[in-house]
N, C-alpha and C positions, 0 to 999 in steps of 0.2 A: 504494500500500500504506500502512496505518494504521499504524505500529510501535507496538507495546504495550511493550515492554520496550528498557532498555537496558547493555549489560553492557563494563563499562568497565574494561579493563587498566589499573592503575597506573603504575609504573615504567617510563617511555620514550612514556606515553601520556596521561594525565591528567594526570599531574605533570610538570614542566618539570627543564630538565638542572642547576635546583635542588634540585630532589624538591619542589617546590613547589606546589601549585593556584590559576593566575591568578583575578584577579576577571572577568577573562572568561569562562572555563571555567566556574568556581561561578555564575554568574548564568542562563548558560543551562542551569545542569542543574537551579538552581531552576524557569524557564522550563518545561521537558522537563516535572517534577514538575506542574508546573500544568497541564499537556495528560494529564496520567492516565499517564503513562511511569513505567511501575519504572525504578526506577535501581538497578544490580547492581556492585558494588565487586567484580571479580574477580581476585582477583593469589597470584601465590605465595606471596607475603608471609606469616608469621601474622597470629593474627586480633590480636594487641599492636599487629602493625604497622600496622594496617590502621583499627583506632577514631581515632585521631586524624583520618582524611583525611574519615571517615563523621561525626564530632564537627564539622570544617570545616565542612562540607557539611549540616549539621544534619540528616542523616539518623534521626537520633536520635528527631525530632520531627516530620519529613514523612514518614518512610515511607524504605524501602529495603533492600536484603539488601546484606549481608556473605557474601563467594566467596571463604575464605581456603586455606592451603595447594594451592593449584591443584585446589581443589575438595572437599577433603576436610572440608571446616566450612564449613555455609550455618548463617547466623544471624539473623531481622530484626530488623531494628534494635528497631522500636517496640517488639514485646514481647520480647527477647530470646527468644525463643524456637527451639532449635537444630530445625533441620532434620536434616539431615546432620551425621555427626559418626564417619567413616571410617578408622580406625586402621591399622596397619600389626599384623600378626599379631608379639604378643611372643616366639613363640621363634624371629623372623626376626631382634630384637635383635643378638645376639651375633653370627651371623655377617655381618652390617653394619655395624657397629663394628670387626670383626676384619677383615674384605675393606680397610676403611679404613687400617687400621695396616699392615697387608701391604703392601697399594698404597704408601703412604708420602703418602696422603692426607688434609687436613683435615676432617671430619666436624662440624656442630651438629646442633645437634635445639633443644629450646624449651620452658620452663615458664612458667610465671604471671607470669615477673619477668622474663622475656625470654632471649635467645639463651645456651645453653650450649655448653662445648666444651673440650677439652685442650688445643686448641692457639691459645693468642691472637696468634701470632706469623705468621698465613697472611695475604699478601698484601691475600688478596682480602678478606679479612676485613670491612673496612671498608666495602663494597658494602652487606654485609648488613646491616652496624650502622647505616648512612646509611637504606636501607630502612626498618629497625624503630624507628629513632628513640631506639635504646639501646647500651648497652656490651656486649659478651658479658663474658659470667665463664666463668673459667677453672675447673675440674673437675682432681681426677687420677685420674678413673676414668668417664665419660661414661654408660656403661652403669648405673655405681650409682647417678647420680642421673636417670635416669627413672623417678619414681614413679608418672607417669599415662600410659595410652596414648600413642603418640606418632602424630601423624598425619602428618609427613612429619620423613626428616633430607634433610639439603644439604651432599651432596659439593662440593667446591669447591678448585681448583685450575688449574692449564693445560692444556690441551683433550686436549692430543695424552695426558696424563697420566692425565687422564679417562676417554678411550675403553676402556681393557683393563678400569675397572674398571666401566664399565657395561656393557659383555659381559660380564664374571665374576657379575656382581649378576643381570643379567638370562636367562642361561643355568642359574644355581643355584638364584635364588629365582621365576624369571620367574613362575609358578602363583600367587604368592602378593603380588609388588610390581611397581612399575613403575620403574623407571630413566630418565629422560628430561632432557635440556638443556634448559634456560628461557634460561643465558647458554651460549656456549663453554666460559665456567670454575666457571658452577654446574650442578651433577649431581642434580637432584630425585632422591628419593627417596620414593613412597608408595604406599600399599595397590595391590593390584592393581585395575587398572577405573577408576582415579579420576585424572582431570582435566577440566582448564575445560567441555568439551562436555556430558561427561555429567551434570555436577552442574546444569549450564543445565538440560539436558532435564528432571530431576529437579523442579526448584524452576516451572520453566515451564508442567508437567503440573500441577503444584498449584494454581497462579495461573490456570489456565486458558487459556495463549498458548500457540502453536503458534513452531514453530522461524522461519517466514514471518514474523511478527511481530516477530522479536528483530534487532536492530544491536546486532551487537559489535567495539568496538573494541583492539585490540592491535599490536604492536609485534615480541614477540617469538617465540621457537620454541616455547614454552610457550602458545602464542593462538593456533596452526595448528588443533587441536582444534575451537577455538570459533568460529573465523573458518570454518570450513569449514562448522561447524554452521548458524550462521545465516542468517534470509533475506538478509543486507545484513551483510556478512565486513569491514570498514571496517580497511585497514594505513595506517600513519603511515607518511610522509613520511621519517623518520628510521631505519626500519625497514633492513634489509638487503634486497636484490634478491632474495634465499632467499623472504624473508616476505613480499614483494611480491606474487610469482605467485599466494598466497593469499587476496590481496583484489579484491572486487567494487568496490571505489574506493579513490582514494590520497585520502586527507584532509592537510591542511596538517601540520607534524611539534609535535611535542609543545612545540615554543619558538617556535609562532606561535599556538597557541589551537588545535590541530584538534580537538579534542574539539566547542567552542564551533560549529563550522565544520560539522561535522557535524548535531547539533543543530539550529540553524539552519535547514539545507538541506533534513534528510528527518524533522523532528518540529514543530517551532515554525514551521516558516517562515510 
């Protein structure tokens, strides 16, 4: 098989357990590039967090999409030009801000400047700020300051903590969002219909590649989607036993180069 495309989980997969992208990694996704492969940046992350790694990668300049909020914003690089750009329905606001304070759960969402939120005092906090590459700022009313659509928030908290509220979200709003684990203790939040898979199919039917074409590689609960999707489902090595049974091969883990590894074996070799 020829792989025309390739759609790369960030966090736990491309990037190292620095948040880092080795010069090994970057050189074979140049490599990749120079055999005609799309190269698809796909993570939950927003799209804030996600230009710096596509900036690395000089995406900017060879060619490449941008796959942010777990599918909710496709962007290519070269012309900025949005593809998708999948919102969550405004008067779901309120009652997802208020299920959050109920719960007694952390809640962000995201503007132009990066991660917002009421609460800067959550744990996990830090996860996501290490992801986006910035501070979150502190809000005292999280709801008044969404000015623009919002395409995904992020519950976040301890799992067992999580669970009532992603039943509650999903039993209420289910017609209209989706509720879904990326971590144990982050709780996606976005439009209904929308993650990693279907935004692939999306962007892939444009491009002209068939799902047979595409290697995706992922890590986490949030890449079951797209790992299922594609011809060649590729789980790290660092991945959990959960996310294993989802893969068509184990590639070396995120802190040996498996991206590199991949590449290699079924594009460049």
């Amino acid at each position: 098989m020829q792989y025309k495309a390739l759609a790369l989980d960030l966090d736990g997969t491309l990037t190292n357990s620095n948040k880092e992208v080795s010069d090994t990694n970057k050189q074979a996704i140049h490599d990749a590039i120079r055999e005609d492969t799309k190269i698809i940046l796909a993570s939950g992350r927003p799209e804030i967090g996600i230009i710096p790694v596509a900036e690395e990668l000089d995406l900017f300049r060879l060619g490449g999409y941008i796959l942010s909020y777990n599918g909710g914003k496709i962007v290519e690089c070269k012309s900025g030009r949005v593809i998708r750009s999948a919102s969550i329905p405004a008067d779901c606001y309120p009652m997802i801000c208020d299920a959050c304070r109920e719960y007694g759960i952390t809640v962000v969402s995201y503007d132009a400047d990066g991660i917002i939120t009421e609460n800067t005092d959550c744990e996990y906090l830090e996860k996501e700020e290490r992801c986006c590459s910035c501070k979150a700022r502190k809000v005292d009313n999280l709801l008044d300051e969404l000015k623009e659509p919002v395409i995904k928030f992020l519950a976040m908290g301890k799992h067992e903590d999580l669970i009532p509220l992603k039943d509650y979200l999903n039993e209420t709003l289910g017609d209209q969002i989706n509720a879904f684990f990326s971590e144990p203790f982050f709780l996606e939040i976005t439009a209904k219909g929308i993650e990693k898979a279907s935004s692939l199919d999306l962007l892939n039917r444009m491009l002209g590649i068939t799902s047979d074409e595409l290697i995706a590689c992922g890590d986490g609960y949030n890449d079951i989607s797209m790992l299922r999707y594609a011809g060649m489902g590729v789980v790290m090595d660092n991945a959990s036993d959960e996310i294993k049974q989802y893969g068509d091969y184990i590639a070396p883990s995120n802190d040996c180069d498996g991206v590199a590894h991949v590449i290699h074996r079924f594009i460049s070799a």
